[in-house]
N, CA, C and O of each residue as an XYZ file, in Angstrom:
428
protein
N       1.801      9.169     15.095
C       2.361      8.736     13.822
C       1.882      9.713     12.742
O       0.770     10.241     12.743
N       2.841      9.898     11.818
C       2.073     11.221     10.555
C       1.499     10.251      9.840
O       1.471      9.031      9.999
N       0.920     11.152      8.811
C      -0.272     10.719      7.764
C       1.280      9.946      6.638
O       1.244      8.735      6.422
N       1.988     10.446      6.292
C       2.901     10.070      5.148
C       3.465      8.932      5.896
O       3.429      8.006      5.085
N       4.003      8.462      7.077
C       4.546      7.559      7.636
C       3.182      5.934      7.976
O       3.359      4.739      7.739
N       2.032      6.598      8.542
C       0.919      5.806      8.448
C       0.607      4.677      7.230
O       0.461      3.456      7.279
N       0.568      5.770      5.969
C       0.479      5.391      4.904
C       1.796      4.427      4.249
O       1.614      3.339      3.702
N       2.448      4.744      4.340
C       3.903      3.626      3.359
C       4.241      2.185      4.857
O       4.893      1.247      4.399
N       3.944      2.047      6.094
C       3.343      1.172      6.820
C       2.514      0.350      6.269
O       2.726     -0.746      5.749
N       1.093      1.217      6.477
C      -0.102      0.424      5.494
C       0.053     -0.330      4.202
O      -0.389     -1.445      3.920
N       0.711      0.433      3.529
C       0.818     -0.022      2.134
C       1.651     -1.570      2.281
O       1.247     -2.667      1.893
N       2.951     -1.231      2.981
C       3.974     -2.339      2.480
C       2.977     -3.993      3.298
O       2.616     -5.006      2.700
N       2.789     -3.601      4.978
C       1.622     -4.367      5.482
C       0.045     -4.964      4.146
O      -0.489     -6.073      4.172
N      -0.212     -4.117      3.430
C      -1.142     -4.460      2.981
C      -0.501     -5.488      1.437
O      -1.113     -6.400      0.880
N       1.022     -4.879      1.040
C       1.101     -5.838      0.131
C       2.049     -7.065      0.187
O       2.493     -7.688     -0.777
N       2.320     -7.336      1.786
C       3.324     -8.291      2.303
C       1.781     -9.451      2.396
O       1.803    -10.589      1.928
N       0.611     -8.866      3.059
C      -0.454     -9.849      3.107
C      -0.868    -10.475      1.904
O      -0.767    -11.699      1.811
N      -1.311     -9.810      0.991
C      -1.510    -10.164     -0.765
C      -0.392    -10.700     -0.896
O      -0.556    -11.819     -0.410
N       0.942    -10.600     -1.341
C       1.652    -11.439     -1.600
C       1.555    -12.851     -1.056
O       1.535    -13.841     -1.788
N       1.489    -12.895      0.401
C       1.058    -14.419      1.027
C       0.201    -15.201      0.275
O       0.327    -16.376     -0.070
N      -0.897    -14.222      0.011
C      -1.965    -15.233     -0.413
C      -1.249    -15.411     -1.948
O      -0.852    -16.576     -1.970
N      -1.014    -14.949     -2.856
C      -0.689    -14.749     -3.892
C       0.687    -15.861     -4.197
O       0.850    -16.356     -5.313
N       1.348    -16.066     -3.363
C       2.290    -16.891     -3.055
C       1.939    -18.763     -2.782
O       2.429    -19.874     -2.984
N       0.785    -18.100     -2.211
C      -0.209    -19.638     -1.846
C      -0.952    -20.010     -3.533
O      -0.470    -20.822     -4.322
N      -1.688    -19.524     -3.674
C      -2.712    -19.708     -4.433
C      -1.689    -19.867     -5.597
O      -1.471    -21.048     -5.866
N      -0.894    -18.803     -6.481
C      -0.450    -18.879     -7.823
C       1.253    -19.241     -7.861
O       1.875    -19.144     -8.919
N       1.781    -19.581     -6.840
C       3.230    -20.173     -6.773
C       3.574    -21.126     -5.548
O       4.535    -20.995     -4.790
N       2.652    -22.055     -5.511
C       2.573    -22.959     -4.446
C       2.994    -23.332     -3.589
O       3.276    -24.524     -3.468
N       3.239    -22.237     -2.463
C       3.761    -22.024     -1.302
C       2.820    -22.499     -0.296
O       1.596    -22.474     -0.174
N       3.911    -22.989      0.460
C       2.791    -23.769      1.937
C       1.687    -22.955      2.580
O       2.030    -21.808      2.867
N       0.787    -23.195      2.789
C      -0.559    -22.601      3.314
C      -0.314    -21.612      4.399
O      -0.828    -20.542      4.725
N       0.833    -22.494      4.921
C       1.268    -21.650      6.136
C       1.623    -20.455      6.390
O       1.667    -19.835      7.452
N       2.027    -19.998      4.694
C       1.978    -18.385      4.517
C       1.040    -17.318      4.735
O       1.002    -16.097      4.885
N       0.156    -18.530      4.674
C      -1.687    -17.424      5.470
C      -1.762    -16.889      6.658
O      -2.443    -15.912      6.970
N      -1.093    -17.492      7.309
C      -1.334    -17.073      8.998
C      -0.632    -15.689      8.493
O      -1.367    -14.832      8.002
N       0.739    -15.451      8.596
C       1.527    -13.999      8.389
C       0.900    -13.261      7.863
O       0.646    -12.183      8.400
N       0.340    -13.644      6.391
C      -0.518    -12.642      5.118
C      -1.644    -12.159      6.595
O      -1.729    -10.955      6.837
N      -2.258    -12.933      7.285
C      -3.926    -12.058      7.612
C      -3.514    -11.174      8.441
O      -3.962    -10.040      8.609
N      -2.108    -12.017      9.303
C      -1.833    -10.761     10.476
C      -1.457     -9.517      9.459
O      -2.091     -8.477      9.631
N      -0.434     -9.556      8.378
C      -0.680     -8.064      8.042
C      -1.572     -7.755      7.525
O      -1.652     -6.530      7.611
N      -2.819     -8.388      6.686
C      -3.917     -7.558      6.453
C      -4.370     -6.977      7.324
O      -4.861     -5.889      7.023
N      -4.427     -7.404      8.776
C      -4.799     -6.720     10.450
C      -4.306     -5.773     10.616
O      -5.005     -4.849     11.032
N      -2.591     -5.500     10.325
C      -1.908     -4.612     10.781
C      -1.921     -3.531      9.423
O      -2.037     -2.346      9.736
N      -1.840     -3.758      8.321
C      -2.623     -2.790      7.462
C      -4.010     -1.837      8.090
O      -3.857     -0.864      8.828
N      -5.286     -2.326      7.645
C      -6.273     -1.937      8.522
C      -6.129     -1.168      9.549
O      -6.751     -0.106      9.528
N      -5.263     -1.488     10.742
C      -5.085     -0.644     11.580
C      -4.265      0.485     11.693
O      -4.403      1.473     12.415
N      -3.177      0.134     10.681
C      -2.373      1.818     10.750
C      -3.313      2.560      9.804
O      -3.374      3.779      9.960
N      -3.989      2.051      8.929
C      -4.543      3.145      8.324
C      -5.065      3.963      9.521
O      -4.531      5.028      9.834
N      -6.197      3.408     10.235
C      -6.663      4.056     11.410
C      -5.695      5.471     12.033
O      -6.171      6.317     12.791
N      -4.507      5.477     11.603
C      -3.321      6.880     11.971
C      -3.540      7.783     11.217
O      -3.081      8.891     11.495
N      -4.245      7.608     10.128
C      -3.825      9.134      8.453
C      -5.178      9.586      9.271
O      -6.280      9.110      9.545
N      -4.389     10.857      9.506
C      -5.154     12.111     10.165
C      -6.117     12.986      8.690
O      -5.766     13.866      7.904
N      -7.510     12.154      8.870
C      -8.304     12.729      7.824
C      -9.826     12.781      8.508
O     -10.257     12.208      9.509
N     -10.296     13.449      7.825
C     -11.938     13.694      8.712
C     -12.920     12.496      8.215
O     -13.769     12.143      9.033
N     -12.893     11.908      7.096
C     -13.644     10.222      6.977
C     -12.631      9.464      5.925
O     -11.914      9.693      4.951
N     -13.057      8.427      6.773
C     -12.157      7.176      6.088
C     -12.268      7.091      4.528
O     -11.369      6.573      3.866
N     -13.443      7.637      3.940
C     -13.135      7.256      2.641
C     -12.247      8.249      1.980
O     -11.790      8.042      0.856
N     -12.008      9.278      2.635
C     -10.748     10.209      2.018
C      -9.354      9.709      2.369
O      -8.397     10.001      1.651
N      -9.210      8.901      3.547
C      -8.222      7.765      3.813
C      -7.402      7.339      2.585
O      -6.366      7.551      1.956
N      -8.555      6.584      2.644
C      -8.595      5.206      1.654
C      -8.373      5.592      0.401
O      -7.787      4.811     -0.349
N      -8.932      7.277     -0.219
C      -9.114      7.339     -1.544
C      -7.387      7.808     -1.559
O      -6.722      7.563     -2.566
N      -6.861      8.383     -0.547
C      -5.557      9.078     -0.678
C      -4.620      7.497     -0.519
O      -3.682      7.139     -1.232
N      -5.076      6.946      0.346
C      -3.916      5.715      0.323
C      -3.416      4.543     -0.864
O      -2.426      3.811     -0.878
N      -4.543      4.704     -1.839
C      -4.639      3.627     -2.643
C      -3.685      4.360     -4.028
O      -3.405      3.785     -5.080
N      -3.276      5.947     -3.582
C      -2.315      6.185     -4.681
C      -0.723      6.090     -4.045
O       0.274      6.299     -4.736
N      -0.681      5.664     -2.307
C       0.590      5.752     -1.922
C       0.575      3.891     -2.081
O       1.635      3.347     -1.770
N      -0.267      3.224     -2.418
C      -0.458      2.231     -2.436
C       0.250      1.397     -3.872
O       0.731      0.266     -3.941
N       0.073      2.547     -5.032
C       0.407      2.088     -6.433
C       1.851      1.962     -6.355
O       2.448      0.890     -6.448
N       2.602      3.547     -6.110
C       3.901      3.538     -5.607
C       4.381      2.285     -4.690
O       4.999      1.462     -5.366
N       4.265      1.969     -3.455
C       4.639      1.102     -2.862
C       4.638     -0.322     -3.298
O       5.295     -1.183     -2.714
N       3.854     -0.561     -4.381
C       3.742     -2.003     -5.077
C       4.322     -2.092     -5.627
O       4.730     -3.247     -5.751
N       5.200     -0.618     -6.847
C       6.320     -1.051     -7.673
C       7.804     -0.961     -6.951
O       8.873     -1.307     -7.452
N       7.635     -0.542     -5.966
C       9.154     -0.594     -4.838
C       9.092     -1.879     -4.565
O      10.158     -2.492     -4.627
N       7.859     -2.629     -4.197
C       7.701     -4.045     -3.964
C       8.421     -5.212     -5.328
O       9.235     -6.135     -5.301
N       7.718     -4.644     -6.259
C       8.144     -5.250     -7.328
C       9.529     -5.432     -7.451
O      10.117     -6.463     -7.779
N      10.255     -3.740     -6.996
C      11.652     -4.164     -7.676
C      12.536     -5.042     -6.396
O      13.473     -5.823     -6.559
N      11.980     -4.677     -5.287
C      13.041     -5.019     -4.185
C      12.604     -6.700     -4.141
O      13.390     -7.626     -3.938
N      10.985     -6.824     -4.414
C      10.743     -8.456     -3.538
C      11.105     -9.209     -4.764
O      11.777    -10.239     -4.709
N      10.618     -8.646     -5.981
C      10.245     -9.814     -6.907
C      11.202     -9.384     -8.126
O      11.111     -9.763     -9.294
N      11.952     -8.677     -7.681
C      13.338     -8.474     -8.492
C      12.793     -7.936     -9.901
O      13.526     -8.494    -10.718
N      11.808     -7.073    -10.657
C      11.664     -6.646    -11.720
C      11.584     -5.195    -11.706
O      10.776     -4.638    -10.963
N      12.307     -4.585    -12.419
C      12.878     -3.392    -12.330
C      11.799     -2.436    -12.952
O      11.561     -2.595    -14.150
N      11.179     -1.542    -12.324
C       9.687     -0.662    -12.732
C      10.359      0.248    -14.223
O      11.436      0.818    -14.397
N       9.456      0.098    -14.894
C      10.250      0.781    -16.555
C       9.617      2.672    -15.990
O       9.412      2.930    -14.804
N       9.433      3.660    -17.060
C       9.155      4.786    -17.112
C       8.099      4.632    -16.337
O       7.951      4.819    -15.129
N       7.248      4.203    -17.314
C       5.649      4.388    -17.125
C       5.223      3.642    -15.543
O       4.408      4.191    -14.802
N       5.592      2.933    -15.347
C       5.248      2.385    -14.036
C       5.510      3.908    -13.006
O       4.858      4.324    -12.048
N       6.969      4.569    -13.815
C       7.769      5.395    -12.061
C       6.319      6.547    -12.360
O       5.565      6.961    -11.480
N       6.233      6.912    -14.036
C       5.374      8.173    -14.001
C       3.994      7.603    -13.770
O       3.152      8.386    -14.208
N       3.492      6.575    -13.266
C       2.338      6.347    -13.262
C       2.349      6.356    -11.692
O       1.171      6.405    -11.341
N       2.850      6.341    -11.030
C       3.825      5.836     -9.540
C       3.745      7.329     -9.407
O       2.868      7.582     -8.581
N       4.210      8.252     -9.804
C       4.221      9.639     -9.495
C       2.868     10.468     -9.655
O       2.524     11.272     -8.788
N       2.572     10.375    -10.110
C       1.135     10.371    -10.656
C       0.216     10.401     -9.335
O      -0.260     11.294     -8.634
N       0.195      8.892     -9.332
C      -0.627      8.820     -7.718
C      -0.599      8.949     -7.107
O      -1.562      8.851     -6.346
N       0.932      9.434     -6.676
C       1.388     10.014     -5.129
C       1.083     11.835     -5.207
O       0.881     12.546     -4.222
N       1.118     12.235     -6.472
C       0.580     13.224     -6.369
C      -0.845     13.695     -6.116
O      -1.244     14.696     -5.521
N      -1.415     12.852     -6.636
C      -3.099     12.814     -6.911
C      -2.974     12.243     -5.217
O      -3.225     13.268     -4.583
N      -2.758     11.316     -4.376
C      -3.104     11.280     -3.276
C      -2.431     12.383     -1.978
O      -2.620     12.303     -0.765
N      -1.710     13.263     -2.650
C      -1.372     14.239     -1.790
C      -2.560     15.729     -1.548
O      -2.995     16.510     -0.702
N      -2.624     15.357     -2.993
C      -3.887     16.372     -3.145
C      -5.192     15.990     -2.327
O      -5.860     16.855     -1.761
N      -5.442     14.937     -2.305
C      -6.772     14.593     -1.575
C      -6.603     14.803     -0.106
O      -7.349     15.409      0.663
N      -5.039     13.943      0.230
C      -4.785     14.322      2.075
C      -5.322     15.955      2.148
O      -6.400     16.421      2.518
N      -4.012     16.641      1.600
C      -3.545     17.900      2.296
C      -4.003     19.043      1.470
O      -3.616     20.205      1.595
N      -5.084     18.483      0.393
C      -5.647     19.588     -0.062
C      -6.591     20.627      0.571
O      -7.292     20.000      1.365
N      -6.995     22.185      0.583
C      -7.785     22.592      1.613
C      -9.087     22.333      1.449
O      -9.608     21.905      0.419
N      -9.737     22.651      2.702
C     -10.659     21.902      2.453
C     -11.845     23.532      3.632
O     -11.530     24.263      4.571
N     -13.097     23.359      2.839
C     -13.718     25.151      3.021
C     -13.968     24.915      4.151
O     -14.452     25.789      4.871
């Protein structure tokens, strides 16, 4: 699996789980939404395990900007609110800044 495919996996997995809970807790959806939410927090977690990097915290530091992006695609597709400028350039932003950390060289 590539590092760019790993990552937008992870992400949507990591914010299909948060939403569950988020769905439970602040829009009072049956509990039962927990079971699904943990399995993808599981299946998050583990594709990260694919982004071809030498330690996880360079992972993690690169995923959490493919992570910003993927929350406002979430926004517009799940929860129907349409991302203004600043969201797309803030959204661009981090996908740049986490490209740099993947595939930047390294001595």
């Amino acid at each position: 699996m590539t590092t760019p495919l790993a990552f937008v996996l992870a992400a949507f997995a990591e914010i299909a789980g948060c939403f569950a809970f988020w769905a439970v807790v602040r829009n009072g959806a049956s509990a039962l939404w927990l079971a699904p939410g943990v399995a993808s927090l599981i299946a998050f977690a583990w594709l990260l395990t694919f982004v071809d990097a030498q330690a996880a915290g360079r992972a993690f530091a690169a995923y959490g900007g493919v992570y910003v992006a993927a929350s406002l695609a979430w926004l517009w597709a799940v929860e129907g609110f349409r991302p203004d400028r600043w969201d797309l350039i803030g959204g661009v932003i981090c996908v740049v800044g986490a490209a740099v950390v993947v595939f930047g060289p390294r001595g």
